[in-house]
C-alpha positions in Angstrom: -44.1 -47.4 26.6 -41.1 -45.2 27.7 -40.0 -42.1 25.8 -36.9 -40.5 26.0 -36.0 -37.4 27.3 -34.7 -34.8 25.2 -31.7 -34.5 24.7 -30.1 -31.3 26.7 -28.0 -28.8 24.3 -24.5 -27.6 26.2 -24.5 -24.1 27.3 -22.1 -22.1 25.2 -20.0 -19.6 27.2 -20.3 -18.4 30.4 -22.6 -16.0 32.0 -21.7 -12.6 33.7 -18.5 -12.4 35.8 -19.3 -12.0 39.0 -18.3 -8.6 41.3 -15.9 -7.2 42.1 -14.7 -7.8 38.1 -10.8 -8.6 37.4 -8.5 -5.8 36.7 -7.4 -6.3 33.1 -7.3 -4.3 30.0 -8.0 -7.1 27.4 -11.5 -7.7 29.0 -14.5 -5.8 28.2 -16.8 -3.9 30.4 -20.0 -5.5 28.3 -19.1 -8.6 27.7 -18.6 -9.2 31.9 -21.9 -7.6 32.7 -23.9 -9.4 30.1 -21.9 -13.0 29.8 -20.0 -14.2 26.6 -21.7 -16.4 24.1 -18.9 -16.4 21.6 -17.4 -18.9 19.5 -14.1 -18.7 21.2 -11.7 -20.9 23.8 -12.2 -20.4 27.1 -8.9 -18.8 27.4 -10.6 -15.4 25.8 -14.2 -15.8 27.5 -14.7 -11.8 28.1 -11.9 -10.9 26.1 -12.4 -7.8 23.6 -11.6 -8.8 19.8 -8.7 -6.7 19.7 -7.0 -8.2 22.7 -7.9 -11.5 21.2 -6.2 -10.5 17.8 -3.5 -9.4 19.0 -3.0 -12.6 21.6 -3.2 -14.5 17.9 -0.9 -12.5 16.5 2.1 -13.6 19.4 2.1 -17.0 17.7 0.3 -16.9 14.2 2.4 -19.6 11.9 3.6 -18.5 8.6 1.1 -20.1 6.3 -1.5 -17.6 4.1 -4.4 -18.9 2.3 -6.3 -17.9 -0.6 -10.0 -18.4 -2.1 -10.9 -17.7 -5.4 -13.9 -15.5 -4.6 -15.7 -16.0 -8.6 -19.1 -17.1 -8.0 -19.7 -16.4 -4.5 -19.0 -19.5 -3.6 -21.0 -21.1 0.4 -17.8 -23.0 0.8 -15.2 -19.8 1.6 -16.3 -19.8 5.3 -15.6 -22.8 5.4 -12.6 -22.6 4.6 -11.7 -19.2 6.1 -13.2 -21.0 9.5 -10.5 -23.6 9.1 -7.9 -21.4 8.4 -8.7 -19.5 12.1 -8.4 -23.0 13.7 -4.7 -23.0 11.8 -4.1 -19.5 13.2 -2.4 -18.8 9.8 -0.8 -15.1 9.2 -3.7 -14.2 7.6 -6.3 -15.3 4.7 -6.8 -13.6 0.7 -9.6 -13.3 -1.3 -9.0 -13.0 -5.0 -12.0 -11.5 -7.0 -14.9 -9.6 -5.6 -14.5 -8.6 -2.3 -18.0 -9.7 -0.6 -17.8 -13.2 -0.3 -20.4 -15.4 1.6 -19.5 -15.3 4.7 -22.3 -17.6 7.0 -19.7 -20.7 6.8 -16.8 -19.0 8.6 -19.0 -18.8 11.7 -17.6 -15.2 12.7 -14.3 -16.3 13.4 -12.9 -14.1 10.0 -13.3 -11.1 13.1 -10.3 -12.7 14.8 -8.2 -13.1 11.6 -6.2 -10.8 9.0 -8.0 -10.5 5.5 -6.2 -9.0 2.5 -8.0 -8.5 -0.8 -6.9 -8.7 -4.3 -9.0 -8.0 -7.3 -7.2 -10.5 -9.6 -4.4 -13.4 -9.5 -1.8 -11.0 -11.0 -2.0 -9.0 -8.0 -2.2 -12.0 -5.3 0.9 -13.6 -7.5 2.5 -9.6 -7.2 2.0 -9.8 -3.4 3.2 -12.9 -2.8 7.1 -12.3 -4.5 7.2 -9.1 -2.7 6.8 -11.3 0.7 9.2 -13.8 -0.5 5.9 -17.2 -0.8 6.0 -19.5 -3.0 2.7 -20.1 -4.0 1.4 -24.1 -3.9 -2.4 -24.2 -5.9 -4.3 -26.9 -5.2 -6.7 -28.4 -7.9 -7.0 -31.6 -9.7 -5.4 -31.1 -12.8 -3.2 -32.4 -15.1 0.6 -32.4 -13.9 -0.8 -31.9 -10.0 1.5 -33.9 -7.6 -0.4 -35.3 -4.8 0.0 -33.7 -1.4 0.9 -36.3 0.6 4.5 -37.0 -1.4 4.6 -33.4 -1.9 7.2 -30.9 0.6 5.8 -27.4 0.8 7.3 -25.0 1.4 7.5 -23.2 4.9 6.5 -19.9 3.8 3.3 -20.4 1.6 0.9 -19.5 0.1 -2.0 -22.1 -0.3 -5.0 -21.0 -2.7 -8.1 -22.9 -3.5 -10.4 -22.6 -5.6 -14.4 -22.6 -6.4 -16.7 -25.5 -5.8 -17.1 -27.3 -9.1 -14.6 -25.1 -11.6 -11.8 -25.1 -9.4 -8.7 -22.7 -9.9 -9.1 -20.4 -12.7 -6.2 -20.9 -15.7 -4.5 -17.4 -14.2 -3.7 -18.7 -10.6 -2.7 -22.0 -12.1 -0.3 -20.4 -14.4 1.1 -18.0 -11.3 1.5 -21.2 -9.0 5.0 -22.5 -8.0 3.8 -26.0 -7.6 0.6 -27.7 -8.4 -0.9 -30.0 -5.3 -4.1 -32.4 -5.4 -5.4 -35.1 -2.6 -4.7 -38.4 -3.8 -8.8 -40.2 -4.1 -9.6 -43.8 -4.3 -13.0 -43.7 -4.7 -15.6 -43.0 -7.3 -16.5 -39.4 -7.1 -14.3 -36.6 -9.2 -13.2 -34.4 -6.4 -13.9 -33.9 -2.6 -15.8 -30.7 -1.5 -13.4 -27.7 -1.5 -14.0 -27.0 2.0 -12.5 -30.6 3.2 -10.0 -30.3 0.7 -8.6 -27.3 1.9 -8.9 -28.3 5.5 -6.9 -31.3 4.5 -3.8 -29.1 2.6 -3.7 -26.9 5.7 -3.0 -29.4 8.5 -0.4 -31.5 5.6 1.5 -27.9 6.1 0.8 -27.9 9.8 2.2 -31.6 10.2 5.3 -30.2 8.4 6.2 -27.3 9.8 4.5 -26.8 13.1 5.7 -28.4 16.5 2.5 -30.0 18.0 3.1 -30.7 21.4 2.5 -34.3 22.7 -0.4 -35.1 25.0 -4.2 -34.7 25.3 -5.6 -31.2 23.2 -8.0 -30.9 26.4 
């Protein structure tokens, strides 16, 4: 009888950077001694955050997102993780301002977060920017998102696992998307669902260069 070998994990990262170190403001002094273990591209391995924020912020697209933040909801990472790999303007919570934030996987450090203590406020914000804002929820009158044109400059909110939007954001929303379904279950996690309504806006209005990703 044979057993298997285990299976080896993939180093994350890279280890310290070797001497004499590079002359470059946007690295840290730490993070070259000691190696870098982040959850970043390659591109920023010993970056500091701020360089890395303001790198993003040379080329962040025009989209914002919102979450409902009711019930402290696991699914917000999530969603605020996606919205990182997006690299949109920046992301809202609407409701209490600690929100769970284990699913974004620290990548909120890298991104712009606004808070607003209600969806008057939110819908407030968004005029004065000049967003239309595009709820997405399964509910009556919803137009599904794959017919649906939205709007360049936009503001996508979600809301919580199992409730969904509450009546006040629905009422302050331009337009009212949902994910067309074919199968037996009500509604998709809110997590998938709003990873699917942010790359429908990225397949509109962002120029994805042709060829390999790596």
């Amino acid at each position: 009888m044979t057993h298997a070998e285990p299976a080896q994990e993939r180093e994350v990262g890279v280890g310290p950077h070797p001497e004499p170190w590079p002359e470059d403001p946007r690295l840290d002094p730490e993070l070259l001694a000691h190696g870098d273990r982040r959850n970043v591209l390659d591109r920023y391995r010993y970056w500091r955050r701020e360089a890395i924020i303001a790198h993003l912020d040379t080329s962040r697209t025009a989209l914002h997102v919102a979450i409902e933040n009711l019930e402290h909801d696991a699914n917000i990472g999530s969603v605020v993780r996606t919205a990182n790999a997006f690299n949109v303007a920046a992301f809202h919570i609407v409701g209490r301002r600690r929100w769970n934030r284990r699913g974004a996987m620290v990548t909120d450090r890298y991104q712009h977060e606004l808070h607003h203590p209600d969806a008057a406020s939110l819908a407030a914000w968004a005029r004065a920017q000049g967003l239309s804002i595009v709820a997405m929820d399964l509910v009556p009158g919803a137009m599904p998102i794959e017919h649906t044109a939205l709007p360049r400059y936009c503001l996508l909110v979600f809301g919580q696992e199992g409730p969904g939007l509450s009546e006040d954001l629905l009422a302050a929303a331009d337009q009212v998307v949902g994910i067309s379904q074919f199968g037996s279950t009500r509604s998709i996690n809110v997590a998938a669902a709003a990873a699917i309504a942010m790359h429908t806006w990225v397949v509109q209005h962002v120029d994805v260069p042709r060829g390999p990703l790596a």
